[in-house]
Each structure stands twice: as structure tokens, then as C-alpha cells.
PDB file of N, CA, C and O in Angstrom, chain B, residues numbered from 101:
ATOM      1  N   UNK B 101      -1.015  -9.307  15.294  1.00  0.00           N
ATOM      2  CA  UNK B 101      -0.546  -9.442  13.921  1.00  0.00           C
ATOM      3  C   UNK B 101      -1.733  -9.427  12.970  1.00  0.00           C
ATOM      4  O   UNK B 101      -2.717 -10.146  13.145  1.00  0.00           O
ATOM      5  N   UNK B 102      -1.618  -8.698  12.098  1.00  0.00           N
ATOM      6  CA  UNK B 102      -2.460  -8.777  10.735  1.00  0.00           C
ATOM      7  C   UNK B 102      -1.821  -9.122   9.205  1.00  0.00           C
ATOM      8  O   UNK B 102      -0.789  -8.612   8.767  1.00  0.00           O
ATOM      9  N   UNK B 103      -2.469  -9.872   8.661  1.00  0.00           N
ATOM     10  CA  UNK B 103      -2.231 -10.272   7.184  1.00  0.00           C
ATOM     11  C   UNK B 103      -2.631  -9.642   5.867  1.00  0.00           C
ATOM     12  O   UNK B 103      -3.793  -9.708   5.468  1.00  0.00           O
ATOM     13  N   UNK B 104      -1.883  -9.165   5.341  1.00  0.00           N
ATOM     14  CA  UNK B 104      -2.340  -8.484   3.893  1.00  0.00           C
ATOM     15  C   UNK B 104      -1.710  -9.288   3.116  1.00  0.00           C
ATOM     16  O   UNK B 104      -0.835 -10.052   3.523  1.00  0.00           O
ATOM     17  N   UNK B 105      -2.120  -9.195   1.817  1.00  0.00           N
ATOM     18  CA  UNK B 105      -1.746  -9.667   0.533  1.00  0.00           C
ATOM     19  C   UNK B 105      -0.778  -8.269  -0.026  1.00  0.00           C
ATOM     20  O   UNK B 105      -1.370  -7.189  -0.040  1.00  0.00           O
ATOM     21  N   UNK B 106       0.405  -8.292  -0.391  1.00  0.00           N
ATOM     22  CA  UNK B 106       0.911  -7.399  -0.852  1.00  0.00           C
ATOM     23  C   UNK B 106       1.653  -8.088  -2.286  1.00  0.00           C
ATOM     24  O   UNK B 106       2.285  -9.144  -2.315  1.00  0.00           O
ATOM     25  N   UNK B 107       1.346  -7.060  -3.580  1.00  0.00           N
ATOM     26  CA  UNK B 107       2.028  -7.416  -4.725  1.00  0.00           C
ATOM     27  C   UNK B 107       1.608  -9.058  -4.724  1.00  0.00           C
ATOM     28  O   UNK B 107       2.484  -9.836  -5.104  1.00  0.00           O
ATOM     29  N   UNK B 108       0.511  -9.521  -4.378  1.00  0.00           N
ATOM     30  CA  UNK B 108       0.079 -11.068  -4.722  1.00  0.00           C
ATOM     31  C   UNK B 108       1.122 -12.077  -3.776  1.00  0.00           C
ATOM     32  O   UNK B 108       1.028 -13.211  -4.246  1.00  0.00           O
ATOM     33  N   UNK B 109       2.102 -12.059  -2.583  1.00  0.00           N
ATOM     34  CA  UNK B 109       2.550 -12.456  -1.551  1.00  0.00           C
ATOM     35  C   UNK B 109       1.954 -11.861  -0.103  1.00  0.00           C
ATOM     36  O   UNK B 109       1.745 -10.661   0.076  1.00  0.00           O
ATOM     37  N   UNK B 110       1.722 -12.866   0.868  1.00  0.00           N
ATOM     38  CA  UNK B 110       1.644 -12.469   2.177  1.00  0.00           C
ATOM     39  C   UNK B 110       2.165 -11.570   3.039  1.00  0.00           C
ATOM     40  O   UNK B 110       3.377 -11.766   3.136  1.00  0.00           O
ATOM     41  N   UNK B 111       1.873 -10.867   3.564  1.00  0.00           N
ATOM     42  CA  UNK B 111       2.558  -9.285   4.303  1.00  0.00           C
ATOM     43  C   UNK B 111       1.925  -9.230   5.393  1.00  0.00           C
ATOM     44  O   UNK B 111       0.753  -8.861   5.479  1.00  0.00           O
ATOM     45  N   UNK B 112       3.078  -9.818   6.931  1.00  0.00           N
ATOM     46  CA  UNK B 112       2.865  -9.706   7.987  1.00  0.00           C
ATOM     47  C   UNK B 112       2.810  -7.603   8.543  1.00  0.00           C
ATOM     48  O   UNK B 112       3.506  -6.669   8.143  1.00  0.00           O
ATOM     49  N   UNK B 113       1.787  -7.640   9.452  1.00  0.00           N
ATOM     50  CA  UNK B 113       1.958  -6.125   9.668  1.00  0.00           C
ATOM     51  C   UNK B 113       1.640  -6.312  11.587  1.00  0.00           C
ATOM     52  O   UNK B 113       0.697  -6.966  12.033  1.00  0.00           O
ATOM     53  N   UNK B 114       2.456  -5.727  12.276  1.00  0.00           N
ATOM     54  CA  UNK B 114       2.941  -5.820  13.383  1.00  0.00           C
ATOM     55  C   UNK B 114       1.383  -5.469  14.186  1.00  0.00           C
ATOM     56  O   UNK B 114       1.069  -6.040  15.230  1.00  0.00           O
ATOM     57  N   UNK B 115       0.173  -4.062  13.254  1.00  0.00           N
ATOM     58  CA  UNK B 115      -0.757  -3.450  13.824  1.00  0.00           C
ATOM     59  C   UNK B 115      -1.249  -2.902  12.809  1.00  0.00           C
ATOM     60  O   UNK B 115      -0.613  -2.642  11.788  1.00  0.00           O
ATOM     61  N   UNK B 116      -2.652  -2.633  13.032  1.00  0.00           N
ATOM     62  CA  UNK B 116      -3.248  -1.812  11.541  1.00  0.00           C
ATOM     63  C   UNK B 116      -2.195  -0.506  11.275  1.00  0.00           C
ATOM     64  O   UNK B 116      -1.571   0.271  11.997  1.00  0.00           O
ATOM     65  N   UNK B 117      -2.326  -0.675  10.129  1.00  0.00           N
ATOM     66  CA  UNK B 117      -1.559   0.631   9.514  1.00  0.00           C
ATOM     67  C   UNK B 117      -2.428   0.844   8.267  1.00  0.00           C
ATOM     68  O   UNK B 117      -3.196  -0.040   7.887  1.00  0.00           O
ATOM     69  N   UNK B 118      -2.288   2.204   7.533  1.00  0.00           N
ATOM     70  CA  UNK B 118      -2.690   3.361   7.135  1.00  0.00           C
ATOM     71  C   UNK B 118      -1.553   3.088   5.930  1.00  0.00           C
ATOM     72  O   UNK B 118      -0.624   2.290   6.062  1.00  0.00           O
ATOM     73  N   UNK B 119      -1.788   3.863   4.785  1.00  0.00           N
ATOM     74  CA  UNK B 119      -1.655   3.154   3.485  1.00  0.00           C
ATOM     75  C   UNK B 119      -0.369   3.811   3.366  1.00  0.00           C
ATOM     76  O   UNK B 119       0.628   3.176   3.023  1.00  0.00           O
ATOM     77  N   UNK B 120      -0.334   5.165   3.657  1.00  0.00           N
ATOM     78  CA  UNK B 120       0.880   5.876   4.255  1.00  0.00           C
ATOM     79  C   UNK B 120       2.191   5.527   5.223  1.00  0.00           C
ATOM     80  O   UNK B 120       3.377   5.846   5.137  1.00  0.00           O
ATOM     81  N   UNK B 121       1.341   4.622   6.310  1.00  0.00           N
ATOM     82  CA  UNK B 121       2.091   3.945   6.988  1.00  0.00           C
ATOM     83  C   UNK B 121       3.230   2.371   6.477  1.00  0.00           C
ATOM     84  O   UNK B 121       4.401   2.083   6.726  1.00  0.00           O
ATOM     85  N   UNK B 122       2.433   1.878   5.906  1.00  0.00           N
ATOM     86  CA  UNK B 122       2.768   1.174   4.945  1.00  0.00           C
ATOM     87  C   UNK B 122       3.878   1.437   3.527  1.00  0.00           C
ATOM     88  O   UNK B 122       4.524   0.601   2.896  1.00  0.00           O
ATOM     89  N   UNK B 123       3.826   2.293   3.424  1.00  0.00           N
ATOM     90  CA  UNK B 123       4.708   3.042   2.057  1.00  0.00           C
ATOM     91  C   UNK B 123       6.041   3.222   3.082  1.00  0.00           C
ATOM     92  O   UNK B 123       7.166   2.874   2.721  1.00  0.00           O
ATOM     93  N   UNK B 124       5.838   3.656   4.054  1.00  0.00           N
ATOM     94  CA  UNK B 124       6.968   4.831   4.823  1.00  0.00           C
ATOM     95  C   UNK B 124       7.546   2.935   5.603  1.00  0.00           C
ATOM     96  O   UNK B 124       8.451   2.650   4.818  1.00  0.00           O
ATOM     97  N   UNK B 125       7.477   2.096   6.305  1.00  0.00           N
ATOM     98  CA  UNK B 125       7.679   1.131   6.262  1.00  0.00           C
ATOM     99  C   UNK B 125       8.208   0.397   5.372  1.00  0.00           C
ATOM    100  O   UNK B 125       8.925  -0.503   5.809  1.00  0.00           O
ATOM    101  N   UNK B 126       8.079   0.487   4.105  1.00  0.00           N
ATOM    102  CA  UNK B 126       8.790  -0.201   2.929  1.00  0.00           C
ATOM    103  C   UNK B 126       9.912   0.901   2.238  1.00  0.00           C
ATOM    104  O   UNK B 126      10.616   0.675   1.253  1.00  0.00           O
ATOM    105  N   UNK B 127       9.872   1.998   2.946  1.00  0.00           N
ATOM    106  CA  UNK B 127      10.764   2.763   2.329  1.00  0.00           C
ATOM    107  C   UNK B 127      10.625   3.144   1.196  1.00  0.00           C
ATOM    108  O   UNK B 127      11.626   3.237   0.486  1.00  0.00           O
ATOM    109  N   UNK B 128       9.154   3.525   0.619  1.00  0.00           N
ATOM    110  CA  UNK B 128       8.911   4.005  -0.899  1.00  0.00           C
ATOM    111  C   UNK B 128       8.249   5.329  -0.794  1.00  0.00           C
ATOM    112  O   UNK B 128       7.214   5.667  -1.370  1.00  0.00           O
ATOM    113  N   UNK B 129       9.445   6.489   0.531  1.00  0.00           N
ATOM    114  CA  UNK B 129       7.862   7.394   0.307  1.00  0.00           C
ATOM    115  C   UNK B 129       8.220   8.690  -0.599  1.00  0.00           C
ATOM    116  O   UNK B 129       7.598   9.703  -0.916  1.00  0.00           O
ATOM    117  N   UNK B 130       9.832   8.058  -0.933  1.00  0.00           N
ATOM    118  CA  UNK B 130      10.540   9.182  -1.857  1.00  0.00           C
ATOM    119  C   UNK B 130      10.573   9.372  -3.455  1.00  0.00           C
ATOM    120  O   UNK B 130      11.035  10.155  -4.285  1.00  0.00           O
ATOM    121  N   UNK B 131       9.638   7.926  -3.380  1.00  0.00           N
ATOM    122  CA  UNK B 131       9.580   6.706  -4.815  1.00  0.00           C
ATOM    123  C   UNK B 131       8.256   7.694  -5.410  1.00  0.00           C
ATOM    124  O   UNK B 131       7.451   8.158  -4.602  1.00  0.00           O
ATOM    125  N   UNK B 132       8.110   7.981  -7.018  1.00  0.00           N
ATOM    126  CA  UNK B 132       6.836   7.742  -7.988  1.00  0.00           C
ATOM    127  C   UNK B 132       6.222   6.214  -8.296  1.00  0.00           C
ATOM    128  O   UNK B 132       6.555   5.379  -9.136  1.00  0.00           O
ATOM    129  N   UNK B 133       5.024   6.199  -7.100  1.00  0.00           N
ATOM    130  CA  UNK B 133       4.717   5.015  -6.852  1.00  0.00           C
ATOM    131  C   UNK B 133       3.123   5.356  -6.817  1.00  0.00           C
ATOM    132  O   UNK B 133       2.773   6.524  -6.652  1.00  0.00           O
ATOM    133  N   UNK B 134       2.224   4.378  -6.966  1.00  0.00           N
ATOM    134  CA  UNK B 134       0.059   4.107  -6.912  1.00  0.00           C
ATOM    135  C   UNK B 134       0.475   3.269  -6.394  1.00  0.00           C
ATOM    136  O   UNK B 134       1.470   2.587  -6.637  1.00  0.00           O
ATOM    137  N   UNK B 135      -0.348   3.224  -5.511  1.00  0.00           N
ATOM    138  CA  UNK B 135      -1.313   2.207  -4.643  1.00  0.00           C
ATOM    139  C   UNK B 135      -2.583   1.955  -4.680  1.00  0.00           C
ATOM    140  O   UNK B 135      -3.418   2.825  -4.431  1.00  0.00           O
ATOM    141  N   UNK B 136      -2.951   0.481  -5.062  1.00  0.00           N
ATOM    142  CA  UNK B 136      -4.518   0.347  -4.696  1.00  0.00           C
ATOM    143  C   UNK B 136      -4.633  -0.745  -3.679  1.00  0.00           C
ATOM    144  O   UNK B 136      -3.834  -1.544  -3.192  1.00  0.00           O
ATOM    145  N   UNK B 137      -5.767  -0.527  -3.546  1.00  0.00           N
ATOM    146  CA  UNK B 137      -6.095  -1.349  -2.294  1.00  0.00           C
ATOM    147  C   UNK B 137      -7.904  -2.433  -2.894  1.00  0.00           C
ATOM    148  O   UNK B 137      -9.021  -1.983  -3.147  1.00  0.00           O
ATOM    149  N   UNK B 138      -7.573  -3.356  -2.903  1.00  0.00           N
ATOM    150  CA  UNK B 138      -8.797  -4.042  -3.565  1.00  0.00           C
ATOM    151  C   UNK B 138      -9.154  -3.633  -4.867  1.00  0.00           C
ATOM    152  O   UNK B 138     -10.300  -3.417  -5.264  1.00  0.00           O
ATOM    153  N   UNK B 139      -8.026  -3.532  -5.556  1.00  0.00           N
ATOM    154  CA  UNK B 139      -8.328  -3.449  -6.872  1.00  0.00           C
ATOM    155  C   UNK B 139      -8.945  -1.698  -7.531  1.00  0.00           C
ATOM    156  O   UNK B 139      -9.281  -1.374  -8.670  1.00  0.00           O
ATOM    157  N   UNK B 140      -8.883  -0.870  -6.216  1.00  0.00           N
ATOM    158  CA  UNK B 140      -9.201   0.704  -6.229  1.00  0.00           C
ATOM    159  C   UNK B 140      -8.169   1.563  -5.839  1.00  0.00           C
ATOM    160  O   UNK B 140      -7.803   1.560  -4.663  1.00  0.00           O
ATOM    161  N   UNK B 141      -7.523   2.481  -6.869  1.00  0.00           N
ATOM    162  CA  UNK B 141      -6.625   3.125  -6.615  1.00  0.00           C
ATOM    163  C   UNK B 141      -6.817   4.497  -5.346  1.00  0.00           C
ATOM    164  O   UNK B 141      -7.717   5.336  -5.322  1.00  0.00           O
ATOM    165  N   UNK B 142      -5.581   4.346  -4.321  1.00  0.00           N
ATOM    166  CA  UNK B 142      -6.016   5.244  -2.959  1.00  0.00           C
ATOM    167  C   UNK B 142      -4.585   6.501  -3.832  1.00  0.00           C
ATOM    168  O   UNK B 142      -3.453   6.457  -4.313  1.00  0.00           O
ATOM    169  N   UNK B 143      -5.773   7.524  -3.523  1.00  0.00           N
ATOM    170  CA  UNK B 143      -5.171   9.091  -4.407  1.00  0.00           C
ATOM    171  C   UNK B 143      -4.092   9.444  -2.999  1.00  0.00           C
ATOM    172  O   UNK B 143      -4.470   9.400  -1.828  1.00  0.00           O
ATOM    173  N   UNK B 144      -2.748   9.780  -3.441  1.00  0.00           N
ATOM    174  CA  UNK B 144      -1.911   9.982  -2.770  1.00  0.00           C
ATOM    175  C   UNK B 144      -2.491  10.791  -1.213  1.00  0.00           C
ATOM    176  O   UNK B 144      -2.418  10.426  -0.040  1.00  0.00           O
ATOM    177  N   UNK B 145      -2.980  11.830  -1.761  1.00  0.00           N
ATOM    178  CA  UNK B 145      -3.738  12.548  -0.316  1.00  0.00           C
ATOM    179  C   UNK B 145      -4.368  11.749   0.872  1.00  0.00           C
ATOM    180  O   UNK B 145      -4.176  12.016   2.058  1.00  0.00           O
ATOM    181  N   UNK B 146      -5.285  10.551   0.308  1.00  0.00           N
ATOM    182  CA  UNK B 146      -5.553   9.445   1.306  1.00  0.00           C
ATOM    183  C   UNK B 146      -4.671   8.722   1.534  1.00  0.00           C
ATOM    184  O   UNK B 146      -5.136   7.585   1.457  1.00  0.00           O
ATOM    185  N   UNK B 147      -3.582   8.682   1.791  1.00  0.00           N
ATOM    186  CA  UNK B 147      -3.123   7.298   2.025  1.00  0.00           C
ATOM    187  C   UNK B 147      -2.844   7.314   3.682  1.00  0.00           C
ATOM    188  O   UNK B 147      -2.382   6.302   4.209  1.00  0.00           O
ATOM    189  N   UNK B 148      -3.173   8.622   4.552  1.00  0.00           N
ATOM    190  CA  UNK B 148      -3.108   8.694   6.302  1.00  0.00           C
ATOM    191  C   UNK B 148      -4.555   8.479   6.031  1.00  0.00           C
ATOM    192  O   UNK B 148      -4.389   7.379   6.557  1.00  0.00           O
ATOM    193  N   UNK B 149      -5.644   8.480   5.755  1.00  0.00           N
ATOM    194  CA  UNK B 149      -6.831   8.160   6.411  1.00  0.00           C
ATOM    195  C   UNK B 149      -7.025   7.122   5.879  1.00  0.00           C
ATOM    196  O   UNK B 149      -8.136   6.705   6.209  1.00  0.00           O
ATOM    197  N   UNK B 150      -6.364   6.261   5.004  1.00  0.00           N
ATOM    198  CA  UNK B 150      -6.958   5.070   4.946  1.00  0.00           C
ATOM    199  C   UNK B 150      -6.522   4.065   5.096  1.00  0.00           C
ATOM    200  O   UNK B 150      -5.453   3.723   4.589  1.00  0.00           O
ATOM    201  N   UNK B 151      -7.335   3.233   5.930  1.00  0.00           N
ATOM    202  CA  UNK B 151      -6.977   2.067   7.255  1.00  0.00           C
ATOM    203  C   UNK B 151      -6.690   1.244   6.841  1.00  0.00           C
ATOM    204  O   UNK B 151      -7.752   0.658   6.637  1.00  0.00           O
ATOM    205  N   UNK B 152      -5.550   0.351   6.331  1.00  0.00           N
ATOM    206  CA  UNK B 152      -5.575  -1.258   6.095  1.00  0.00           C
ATOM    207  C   UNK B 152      -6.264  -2.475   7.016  1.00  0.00           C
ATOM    208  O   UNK B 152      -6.019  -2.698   8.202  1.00  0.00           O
ATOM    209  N   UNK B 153      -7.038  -3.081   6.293  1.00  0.00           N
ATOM    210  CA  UNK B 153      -8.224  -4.265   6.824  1.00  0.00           C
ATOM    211  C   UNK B 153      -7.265  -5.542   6.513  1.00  0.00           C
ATOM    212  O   UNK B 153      -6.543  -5.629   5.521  1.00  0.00           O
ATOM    213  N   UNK B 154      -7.402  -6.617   7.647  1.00  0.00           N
ATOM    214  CA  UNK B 154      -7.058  -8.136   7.478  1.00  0.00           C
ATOM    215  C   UNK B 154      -7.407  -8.810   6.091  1.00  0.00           C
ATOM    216  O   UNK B 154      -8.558  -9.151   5.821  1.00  0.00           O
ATOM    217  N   UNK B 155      -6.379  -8.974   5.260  1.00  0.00           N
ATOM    218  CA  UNK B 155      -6.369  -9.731   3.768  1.00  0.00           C
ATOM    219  C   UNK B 155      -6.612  -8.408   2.738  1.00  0.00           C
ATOM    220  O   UNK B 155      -6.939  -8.697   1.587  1.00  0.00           O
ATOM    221  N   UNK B 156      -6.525  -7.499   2.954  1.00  0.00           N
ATOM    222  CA  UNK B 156      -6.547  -6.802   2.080  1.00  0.00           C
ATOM    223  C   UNK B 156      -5.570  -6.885   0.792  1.00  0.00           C
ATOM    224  O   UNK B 156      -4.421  -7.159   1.140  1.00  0.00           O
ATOM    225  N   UNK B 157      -5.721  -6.723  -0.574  1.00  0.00           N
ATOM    226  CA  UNK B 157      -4.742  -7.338  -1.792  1.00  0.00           C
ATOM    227  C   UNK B 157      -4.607  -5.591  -1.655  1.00  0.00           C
ATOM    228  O   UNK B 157      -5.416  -4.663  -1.672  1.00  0.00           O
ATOM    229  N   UNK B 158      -2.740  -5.748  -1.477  1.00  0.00           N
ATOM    230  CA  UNK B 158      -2.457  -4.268  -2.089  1.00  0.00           C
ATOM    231  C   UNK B 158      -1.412  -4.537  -2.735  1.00  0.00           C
ATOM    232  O   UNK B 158      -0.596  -5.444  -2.568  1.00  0.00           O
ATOM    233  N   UNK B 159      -1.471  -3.425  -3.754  1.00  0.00           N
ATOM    234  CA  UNK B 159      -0.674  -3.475  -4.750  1.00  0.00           C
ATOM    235  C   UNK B 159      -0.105  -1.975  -5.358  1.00  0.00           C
ATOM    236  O   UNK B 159      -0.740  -1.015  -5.793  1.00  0.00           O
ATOM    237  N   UNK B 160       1.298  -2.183  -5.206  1.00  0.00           N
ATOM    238  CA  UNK B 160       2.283  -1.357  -4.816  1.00  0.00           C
ATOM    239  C   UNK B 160       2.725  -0.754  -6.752  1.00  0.00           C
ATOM    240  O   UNK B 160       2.693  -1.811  -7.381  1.00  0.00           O
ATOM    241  N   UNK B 161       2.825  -0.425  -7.039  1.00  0.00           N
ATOM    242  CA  UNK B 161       3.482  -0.366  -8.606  1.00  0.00           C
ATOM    243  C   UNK B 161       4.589   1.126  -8.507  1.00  0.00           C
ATOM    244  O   UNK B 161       4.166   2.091  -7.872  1.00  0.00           O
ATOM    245  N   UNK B 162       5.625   1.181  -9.001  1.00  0.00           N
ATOM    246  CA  UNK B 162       6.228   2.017  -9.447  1.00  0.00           C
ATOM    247  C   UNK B 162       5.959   2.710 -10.719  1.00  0.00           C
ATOM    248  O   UNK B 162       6.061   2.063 -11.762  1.00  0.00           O
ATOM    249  N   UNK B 163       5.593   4.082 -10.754  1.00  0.00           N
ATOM    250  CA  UNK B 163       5.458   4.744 -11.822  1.00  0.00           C
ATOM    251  C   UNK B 163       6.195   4.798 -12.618  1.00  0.00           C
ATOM    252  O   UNK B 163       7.293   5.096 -12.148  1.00  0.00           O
ATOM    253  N   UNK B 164       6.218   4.594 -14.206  1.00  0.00           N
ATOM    254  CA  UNK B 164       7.338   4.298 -14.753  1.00  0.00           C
ATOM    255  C   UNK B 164       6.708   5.503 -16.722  1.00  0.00           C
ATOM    256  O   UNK B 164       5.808   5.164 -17.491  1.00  0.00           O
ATOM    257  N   UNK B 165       7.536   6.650 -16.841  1.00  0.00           N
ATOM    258  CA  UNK B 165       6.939   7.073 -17.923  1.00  0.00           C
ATOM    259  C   UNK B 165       7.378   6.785 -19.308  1.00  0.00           C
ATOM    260  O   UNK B 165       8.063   5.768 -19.199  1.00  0.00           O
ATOM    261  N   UNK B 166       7.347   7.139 -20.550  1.00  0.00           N
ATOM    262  CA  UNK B 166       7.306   6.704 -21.403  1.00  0.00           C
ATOM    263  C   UNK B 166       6.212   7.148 -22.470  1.00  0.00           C
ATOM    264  O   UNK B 166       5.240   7.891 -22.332  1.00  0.00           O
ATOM    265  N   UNK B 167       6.697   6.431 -23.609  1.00  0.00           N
ATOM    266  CA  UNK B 167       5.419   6.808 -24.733  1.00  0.00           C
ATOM    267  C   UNK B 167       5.276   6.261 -25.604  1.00  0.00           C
ATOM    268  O   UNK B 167       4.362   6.555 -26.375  1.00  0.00           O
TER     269      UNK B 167
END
């Protein structure tokens, strides 16, 4: 088991997962959604190469437009 911080609550994860992996797990991969990871936004293209680390703060936001 590993621990992340997700949206500022605790987020059990079964095994490292991949930022991609993570999205597709929460069921947001159909969603206009950013992700950062430590406060650095991961560009949609990374989100299979990049590895989620123990306590990592991620933060999930829904894109929302407007003006």
C-alpha cells in the first residue's frame, strides 16, 4: 500500500501507479481535467511516464471555461 494526498485528503493506492493510471481508476479519463503533482502541472502526454511517489499532494481540478 502507498499513500498520496489527493485534492488535500488521503488516497490509499493498492501499488505505484502512473498519473494516467490514477485518472483511469477514478474514472476521469473522459473528463476536461489538469493534474499536478507537487504543486507542478503533469502535461496530459505525461501522465503514463509519470510515477506516483509515497505522499505525493495531487491535485485533480476539472476544467471549467468561461470569461
Amino acid at each position: 500500500m502507498m499513500e498520496i494526498i489527493l485534492n488535500g485528503a488521503a488516497h490509499q493506492l493498492t501499488e505505484q501507479q502512473s498519473v494516467a493510471e490514477l485518472v483511469a481508476a477514478l474514472n476521469l479519463t473522459q473528463q476536461a481535467i489538469a493534474v499536478a503533482v507537487n504543486r507542478s502541472i503533469i502535461a496530459r502526454p505525461n501522465w503514463g511516464q509519470h510515477q506516483l511517489q509515497a505522499q505525493d499532494q495531487v491535485d485533480v481540478v476539472r476544467a471549467i471555461g468561461g470569461g
